[in-house]
C-alpha positions as CSV (number, residue, x, y, z in Angstrom):
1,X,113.6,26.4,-30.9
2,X,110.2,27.8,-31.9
3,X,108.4,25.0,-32.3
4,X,108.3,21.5,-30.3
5,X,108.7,18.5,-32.5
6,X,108.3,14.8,-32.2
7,X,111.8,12.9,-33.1
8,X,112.6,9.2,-32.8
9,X,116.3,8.4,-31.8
10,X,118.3,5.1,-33.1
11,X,121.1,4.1,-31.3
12,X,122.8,1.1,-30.0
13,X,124.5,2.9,-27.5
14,X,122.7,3.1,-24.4
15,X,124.9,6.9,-23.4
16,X,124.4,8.0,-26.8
17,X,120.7,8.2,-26.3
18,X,120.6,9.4,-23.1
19,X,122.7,12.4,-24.2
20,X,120.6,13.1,-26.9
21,X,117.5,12.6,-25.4
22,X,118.2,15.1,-22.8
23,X,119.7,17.6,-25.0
24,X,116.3,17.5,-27.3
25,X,114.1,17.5,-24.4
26,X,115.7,20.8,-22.7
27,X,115.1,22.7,-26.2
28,X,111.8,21.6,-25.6
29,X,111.2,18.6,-28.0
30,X,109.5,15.3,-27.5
31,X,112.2,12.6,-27.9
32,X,111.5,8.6,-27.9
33,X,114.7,6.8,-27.7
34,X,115.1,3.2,-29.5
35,X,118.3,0.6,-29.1
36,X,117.4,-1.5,-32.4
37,X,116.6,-0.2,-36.0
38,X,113.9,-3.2,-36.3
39,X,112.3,-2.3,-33.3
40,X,112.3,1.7,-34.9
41,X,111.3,0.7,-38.5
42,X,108.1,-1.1,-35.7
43,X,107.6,2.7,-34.0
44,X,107.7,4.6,-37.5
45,X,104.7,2.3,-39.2
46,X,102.6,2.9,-35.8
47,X,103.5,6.6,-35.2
48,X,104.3,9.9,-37.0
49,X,107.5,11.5,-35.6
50,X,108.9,14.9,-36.8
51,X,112.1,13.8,-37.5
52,X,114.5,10.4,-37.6
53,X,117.6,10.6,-36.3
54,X,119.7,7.5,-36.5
55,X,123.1,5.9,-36.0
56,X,124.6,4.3,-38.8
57,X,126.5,0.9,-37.8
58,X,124.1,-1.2,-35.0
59,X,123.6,-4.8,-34.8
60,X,120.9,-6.7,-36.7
61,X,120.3,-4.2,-39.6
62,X,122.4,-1.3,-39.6
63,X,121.4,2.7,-40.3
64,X,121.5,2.8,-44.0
65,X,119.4,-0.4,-44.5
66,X,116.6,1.4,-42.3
67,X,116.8,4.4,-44.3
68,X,116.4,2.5,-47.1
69,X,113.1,0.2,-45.4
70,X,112.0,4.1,-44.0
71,X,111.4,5.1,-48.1
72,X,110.0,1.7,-49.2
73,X,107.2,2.3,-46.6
74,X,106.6,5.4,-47.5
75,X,107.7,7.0,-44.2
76,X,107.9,11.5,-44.8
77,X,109.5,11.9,-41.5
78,X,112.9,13.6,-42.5
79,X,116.1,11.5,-41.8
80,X,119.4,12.8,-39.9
81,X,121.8,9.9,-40.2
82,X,125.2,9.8,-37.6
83,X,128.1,7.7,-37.4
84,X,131.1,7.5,-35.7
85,X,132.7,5.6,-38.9
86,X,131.7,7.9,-42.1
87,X,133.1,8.4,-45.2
88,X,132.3,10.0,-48.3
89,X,130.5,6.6,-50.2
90,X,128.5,6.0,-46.6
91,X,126.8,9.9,-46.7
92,X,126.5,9.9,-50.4
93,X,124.4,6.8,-50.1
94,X,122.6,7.7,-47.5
95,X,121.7,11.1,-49.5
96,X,120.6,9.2,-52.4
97,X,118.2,7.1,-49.9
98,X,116.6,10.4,-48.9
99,X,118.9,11.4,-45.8
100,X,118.5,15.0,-45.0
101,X,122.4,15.0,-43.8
102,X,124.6,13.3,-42.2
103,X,126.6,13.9,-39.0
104,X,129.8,12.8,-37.5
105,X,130.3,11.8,-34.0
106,X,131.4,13.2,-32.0
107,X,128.7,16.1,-32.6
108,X,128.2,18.9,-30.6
109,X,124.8,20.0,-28.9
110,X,124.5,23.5,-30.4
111,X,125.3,22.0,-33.9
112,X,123.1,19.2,-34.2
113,X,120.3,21.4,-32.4
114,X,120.7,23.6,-35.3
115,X,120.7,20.5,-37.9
116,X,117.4,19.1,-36.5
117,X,115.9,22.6,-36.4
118,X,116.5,22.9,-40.3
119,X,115.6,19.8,-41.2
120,X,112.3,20.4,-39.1
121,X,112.1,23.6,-41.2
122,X,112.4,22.1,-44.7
123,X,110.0,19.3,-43.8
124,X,107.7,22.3,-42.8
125,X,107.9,24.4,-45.8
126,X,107.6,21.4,-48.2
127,X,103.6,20.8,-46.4
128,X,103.3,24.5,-46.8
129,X,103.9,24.0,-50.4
130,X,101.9,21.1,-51.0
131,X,99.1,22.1,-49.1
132,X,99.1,26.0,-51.0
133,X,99.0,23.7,-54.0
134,X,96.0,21.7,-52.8
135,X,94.3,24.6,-51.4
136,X,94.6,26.9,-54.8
137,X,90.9,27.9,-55.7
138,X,89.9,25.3,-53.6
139,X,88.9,27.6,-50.3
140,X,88.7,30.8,-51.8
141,X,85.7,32.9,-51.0
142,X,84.0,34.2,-54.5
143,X,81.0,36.9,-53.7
144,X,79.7,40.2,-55.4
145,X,76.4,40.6,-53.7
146,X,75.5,43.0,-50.6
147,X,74.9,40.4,-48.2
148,X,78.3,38.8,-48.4
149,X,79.8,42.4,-48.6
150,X,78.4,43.1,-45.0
151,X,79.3,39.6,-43.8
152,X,83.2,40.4,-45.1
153,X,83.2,43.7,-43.6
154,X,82.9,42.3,-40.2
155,X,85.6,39.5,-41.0
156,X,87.7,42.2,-42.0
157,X,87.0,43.7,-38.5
158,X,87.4,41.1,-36.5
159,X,90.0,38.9,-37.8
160,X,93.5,40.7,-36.6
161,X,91.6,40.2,-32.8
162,X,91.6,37.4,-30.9
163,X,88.1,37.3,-30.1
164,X,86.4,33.9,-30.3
165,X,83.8,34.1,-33.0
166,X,80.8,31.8,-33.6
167,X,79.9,31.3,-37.2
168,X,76.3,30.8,-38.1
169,X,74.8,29.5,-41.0
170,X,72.6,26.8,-43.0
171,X,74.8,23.6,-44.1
172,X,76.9,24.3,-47.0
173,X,76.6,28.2,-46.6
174,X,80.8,28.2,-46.5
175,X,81.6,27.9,-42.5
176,X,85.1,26.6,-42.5
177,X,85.9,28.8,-45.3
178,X,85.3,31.9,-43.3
179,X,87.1,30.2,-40.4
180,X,90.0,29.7,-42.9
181,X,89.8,33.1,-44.0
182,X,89.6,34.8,-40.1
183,X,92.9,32.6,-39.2
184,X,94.7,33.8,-42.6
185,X,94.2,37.4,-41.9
186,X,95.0,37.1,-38.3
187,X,98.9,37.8,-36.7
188,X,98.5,33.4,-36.6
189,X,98.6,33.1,-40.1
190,X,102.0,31.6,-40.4
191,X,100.8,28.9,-37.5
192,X,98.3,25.8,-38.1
193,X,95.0,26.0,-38.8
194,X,93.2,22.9,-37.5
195,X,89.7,21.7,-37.9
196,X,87.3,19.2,-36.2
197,X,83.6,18.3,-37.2
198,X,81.7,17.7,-33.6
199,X,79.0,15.7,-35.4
200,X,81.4,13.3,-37.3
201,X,83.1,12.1,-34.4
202,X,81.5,9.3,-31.9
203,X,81.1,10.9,-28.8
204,X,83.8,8.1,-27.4
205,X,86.7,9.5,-29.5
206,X,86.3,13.1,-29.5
207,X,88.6,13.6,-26.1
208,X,91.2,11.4,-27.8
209,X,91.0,13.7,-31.0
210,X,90.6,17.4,-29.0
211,X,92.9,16.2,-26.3
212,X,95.5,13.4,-27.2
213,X,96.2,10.4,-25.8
214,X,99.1,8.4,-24.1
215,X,100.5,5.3,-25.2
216,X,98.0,2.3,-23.7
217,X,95.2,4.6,-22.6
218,X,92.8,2.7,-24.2
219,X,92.7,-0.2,-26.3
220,X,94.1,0.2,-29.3
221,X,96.2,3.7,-28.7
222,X,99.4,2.0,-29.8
223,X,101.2,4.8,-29.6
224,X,101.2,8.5,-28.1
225,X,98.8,10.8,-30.2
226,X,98.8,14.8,-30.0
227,X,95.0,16.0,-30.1
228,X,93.6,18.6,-32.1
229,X,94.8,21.9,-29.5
230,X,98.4,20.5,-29.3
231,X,98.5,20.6,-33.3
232,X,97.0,24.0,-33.4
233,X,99.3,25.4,-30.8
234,X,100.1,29.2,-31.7
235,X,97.1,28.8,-34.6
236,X,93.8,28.3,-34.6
237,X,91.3,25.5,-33.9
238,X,87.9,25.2,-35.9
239,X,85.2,23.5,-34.2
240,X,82.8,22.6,-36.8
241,X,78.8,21.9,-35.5
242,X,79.8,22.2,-31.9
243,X,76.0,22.3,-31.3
244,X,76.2,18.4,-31.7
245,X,79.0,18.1,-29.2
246,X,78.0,15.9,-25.7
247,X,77.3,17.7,-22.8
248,X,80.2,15.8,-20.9
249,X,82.7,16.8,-23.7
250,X,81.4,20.2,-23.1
251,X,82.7,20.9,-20.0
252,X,85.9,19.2,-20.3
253,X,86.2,21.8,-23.4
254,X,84.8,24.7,-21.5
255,X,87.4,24.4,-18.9
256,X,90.7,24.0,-21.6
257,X,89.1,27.8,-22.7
258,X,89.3,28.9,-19.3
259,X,92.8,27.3,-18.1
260,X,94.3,27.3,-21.6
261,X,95.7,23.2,-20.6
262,X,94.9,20.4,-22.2
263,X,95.5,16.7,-20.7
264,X,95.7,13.8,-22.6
265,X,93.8,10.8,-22.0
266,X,95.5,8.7,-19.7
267,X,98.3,11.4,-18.9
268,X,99.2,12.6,-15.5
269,X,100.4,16.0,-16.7
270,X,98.6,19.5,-18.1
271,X,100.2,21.1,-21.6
272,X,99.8,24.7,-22.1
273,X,98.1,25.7,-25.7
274,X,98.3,28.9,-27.1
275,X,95.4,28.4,-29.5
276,X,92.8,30.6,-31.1
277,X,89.2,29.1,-30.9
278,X,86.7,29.3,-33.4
279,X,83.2,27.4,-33.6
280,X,80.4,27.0,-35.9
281,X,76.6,25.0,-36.0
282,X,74.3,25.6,-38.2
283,X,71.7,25.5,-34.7
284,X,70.1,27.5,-32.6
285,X,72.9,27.7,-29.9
286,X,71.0,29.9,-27.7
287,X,67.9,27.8,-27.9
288,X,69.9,24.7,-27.1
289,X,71.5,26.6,-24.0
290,X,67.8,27.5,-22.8
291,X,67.0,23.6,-23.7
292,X,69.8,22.4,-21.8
293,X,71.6,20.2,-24.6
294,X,73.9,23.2,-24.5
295,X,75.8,24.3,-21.6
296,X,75.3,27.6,-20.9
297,X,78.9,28.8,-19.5
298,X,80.2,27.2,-22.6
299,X,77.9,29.4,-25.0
300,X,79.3,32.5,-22.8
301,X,82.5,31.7,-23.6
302,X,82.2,30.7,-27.2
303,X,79.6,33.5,-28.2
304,X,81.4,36.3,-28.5
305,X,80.8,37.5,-31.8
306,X,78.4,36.1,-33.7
307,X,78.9,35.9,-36.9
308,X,75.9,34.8,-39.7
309,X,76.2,33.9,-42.8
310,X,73.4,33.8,-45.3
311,X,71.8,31.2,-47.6
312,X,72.2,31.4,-51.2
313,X,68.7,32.1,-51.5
314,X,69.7,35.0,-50.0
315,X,72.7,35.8,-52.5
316,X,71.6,35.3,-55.3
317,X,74.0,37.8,-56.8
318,X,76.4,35.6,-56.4
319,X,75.3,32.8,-58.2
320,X,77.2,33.8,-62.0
321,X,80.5,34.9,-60.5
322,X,80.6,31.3,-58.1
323,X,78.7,29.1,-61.5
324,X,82.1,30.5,-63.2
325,X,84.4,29.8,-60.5
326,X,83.3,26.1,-60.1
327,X,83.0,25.6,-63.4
328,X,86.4,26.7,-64.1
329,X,87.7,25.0,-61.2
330,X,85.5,21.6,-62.1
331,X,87.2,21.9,-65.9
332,X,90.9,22.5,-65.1
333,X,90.6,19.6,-62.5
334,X,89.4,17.5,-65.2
335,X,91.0,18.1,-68.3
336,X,88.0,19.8,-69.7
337,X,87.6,22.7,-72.0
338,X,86.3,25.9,-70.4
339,X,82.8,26.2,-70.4
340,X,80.5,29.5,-70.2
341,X,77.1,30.1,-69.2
342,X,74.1,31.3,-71.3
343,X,72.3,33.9,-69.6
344,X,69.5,32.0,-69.5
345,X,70.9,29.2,-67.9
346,X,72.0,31.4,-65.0
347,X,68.4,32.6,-64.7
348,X,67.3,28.7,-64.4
349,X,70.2,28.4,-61.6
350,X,68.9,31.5,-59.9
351,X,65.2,30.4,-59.8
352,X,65.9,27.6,-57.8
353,X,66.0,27.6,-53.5
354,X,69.4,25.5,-52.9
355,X,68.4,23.7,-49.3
356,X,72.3,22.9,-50.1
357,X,73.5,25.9,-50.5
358,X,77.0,26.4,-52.2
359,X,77.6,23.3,-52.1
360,X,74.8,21.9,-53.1
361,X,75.8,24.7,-56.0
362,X,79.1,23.2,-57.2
363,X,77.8,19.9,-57.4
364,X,75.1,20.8,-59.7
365,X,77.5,22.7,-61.8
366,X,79.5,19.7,-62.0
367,X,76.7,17.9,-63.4
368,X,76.0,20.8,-66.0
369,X,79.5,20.4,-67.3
370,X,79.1,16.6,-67.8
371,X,75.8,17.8,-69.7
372,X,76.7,19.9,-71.9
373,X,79.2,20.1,-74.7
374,X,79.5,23.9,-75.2
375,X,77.8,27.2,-73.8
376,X,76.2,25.8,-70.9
377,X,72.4,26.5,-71.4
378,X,68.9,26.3,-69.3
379,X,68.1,22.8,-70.4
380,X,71.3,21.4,-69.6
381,X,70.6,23.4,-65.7
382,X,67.2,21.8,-65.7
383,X,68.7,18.6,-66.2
384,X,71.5,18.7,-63.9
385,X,69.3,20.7,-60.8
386,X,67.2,18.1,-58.5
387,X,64.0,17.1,-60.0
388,X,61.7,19.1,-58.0
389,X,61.4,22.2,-60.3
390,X,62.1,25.6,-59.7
391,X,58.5,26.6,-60.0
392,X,57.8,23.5,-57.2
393,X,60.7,25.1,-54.6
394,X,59.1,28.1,-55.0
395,X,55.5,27.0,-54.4
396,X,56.9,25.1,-51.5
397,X,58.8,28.0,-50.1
398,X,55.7,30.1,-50.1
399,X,53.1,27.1,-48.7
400,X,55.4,25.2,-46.7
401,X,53.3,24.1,-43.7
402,X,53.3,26.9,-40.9
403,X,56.0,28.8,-43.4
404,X,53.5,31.8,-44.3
405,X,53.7,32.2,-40.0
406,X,55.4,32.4,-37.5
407,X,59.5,33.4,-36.5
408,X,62.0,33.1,-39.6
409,X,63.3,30.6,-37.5
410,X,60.7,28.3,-38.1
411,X,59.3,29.3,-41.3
412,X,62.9,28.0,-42.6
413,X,62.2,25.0,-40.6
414,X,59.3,24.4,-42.2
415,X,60.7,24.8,-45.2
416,X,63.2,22.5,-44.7
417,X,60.9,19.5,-43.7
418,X,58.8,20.0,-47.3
419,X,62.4,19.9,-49.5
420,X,63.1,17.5,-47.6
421,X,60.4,15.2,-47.7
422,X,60.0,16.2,-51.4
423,X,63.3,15.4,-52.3
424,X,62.8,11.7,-50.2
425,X,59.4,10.8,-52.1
426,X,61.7,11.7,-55.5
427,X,64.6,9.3,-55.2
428,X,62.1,6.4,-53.6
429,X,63.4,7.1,-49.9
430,X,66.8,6.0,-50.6
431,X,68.9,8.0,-48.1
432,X,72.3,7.9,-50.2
433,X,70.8,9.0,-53.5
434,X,68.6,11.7,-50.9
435,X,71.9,13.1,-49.9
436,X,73.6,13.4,-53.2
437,X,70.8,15.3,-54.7
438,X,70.7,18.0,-51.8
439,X,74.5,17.8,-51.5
440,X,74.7,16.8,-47.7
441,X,76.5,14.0,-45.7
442,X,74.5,11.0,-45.5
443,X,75.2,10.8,-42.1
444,X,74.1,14.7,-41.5
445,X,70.7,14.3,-43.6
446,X,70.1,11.3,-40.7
447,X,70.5,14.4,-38.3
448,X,68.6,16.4,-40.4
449,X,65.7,14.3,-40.4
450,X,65.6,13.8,-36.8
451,X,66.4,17.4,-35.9
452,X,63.1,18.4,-38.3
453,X,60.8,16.1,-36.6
454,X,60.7,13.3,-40.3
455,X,59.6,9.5,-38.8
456,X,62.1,7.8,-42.1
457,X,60.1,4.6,-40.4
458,X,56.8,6.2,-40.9
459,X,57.1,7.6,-44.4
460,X,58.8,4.0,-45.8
461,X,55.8,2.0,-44.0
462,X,53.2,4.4,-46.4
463,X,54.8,3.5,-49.2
């Protein structure tokens, strides 16, 4: 069977489960076995499983009246009811309470082996579906301007490989998307695509999420949970801002890329992943390796091919063809009419520097809509950009403190620390409405702050 699943088994019969449990766990599945439908309906609120597959008559509350108890809580785990005592009424009942199908006993391995691996297909192709639905428009990559064009080129190059690729770019410059974009034009398209942010993690967790963890490995894992490269097996795993990984987690990671096993906390057994690594910071990796807040044989191993992506201030070609996309996207979401830009107003959008980027972009175009009732023109942009003016980002970008010299590197740095502090002063130091206005994390403008050197105690106390 292609891919290994998760199923809970409900049975009263103690040789009923044994049989099936062994069956399922030479074609390479995960089985957990359970004599009581009360105790299972207690395993399906704490745990996802793959699939359900469940007697029919047991003691206490019988097949059916799980099922039903399965759909009132809103359980999506598909259901494979079996009885020794069927009849017509008992599997057209248990259709109509969401039953995938129903089995007589005695049942043959090869034939419920092929039942589960159905099911297990429909269940997949249903998420498909509803995650295509969610994902329409939503990660598409929208560009017409030279510096994109180069950046695609190389995706186009490097995406069929399985070279490990390290994305580069400012916050908000459209990471994942090109991570999304290098798994769905790769041979692993058809497999998962899995992502974890380094920096939103507490350094405590983040074995438990890469890795997986055994029932009881730590207080409060209540049940058995399959970390981030066991979900990605055959596909691809994005590593979001693994420049704000810990240095212990590092090596633990480093040696999964060399070894290609992972261990779950509190196991006493390595799983082999088949998984595709991609990373992404918007740091200076290099400089962290030379620092030693990066490992160094880790950045070997996940700096193959860098790959940069630049700024909108950088693109500004691109600005009308993504103010169109949003805004279409924003409107249709909404129940809006379809709005269109003055030319004007996409000047005013192109004057300014976005510290945010693109999404700092949509955002602001989101704000434009709510401003406007028709063409979308400069005063409503004026209104809905931050309210440090174009002609103020400008003067900033050319005077920023130590920006007219020195490395790129640190003339963006620079320039950085004066939006920054700017964009502070303007919303009264309040570190929320701060973050909305440049469209960044709350938590990640904290980062921000402390990477660029900006005492928040300091700059309150002179108020």
């Amino acid at each position: 069977m292609p891919h290994k699943a998760n199923l809970l088994i409900v049975d009263d019969d103690a040789n009923t489960l044994a049989s099936l449990a062994r069956a399922f766990r030479l074609a390479g599945h995960e089985a957990t076995v359970c004599d009581s439908a009360v105790r299972a309906l207690e395993l399906a609120r704490a745990q996802r499983f793959d699939l359900i597959l469940s007697d029919v008559v047991m003691p206490s509350k019988d097949g059916l009246s799980f099922l039903e108890d399965l759909k009132n809580l809103g359980v999506a785990s598909p259901v494979v009811m079996i009885s020794g005592q069927a009849n017509i009424e008992m599997a057209v009942r248990a259709t109509r309470l969401g039953a995938v199908d129903f089995l007589e006993k005695p049942i043959s391995s090869d034939k419920l082996l092929v039942t589960v691996e159905n099911a297990l297909k429909r269940k997949r192709l249903e998420e498909e579906n509803v995650e295509l639905r969610q994902r329409l428009g939503k990660h598409e990559l929208i560009w017409t301007s030279e510096a994109m064009r180069r950046v695609m080129a190389q995706v186009e190059r490097i995406a069929a490989s399985e070279t490990r690729v390290c994305i580069l770019g400012e916050t908000g410059t459209g990471k994942e998307l090109i991570a999304r974009t290098l798994h769905e034009r790769s041979a692993r398209r058809e497999a998962p695509f899995v992502t974890l942010n380094c920096a939103a993690v507490p350094a405590e967790l983040i074995e438990s999420e890469l890795f997986g963890h055994e029932k009881g490995a730590f207080t409060g894992a209540a049940a058995r949970h399959a970390g981030k490269f066991e979900q990605a097996h055959g596909g691809t795993l994005f590593l979001d801002e693994i420049g704000d990984m810990p240095l212990p987690m590092q090596a633990k990671l480093l040696r999964v890329l060399e070894e290609g096993e992972v261990e779950r906390v509190g196991g006493d057994r390595a799983l082999r992943v088949d998984v595709r690594v991609l990373v992404a910071t918007h740091r200076n990796l290099e400089e962290l390796a030379r620092q030693g807040s990066f490992r160094q044989d880790l950045f070997h191993r996940v700096f193959v091919f860098p790959l940069q992506l630049p700024p909108l201030r950088e693109r500004l070609d691109d600005i009308p063809v993504l103010a169109a996309h949003f805004a279409a996207q924003i409107a249709a979401q909404n129940g809006w009419k379809s709005r269109t830009f003055a030319s004007e107003a996409l000047a005013a959008l192109q004057q300014y520097a976005w510290p945010g980027n693109v999404r700092e972009l949509r955002n602001v175009i989101e704000r434009v809509l709510l401003l406007s009732s028709d063409e979308v023109d400069a005063a409503s942009v004026q209104l809905a950009l931050p309210q440090l003016s174009s002609a103020g980002v400008g003067a900033v970008f050319s005077t920023a403190s130590g920006a007219s010299s020195g490395s790129l590197a640190e003339r963006v740095e620079a320039f950085e620390r004066d939006v920054l502090l700017a964009e502070l002063k303007r919303n009264h130091h309040h570190m929320t409405n701060t973050a909305r206005a440049l469209g960044l994390e709350r938590s990640h403008l904290y980062k921000k702050c402390q990477q660029l050197g900006i005492d928040l105690r300091a700059i309150r106390s002179d108020r």
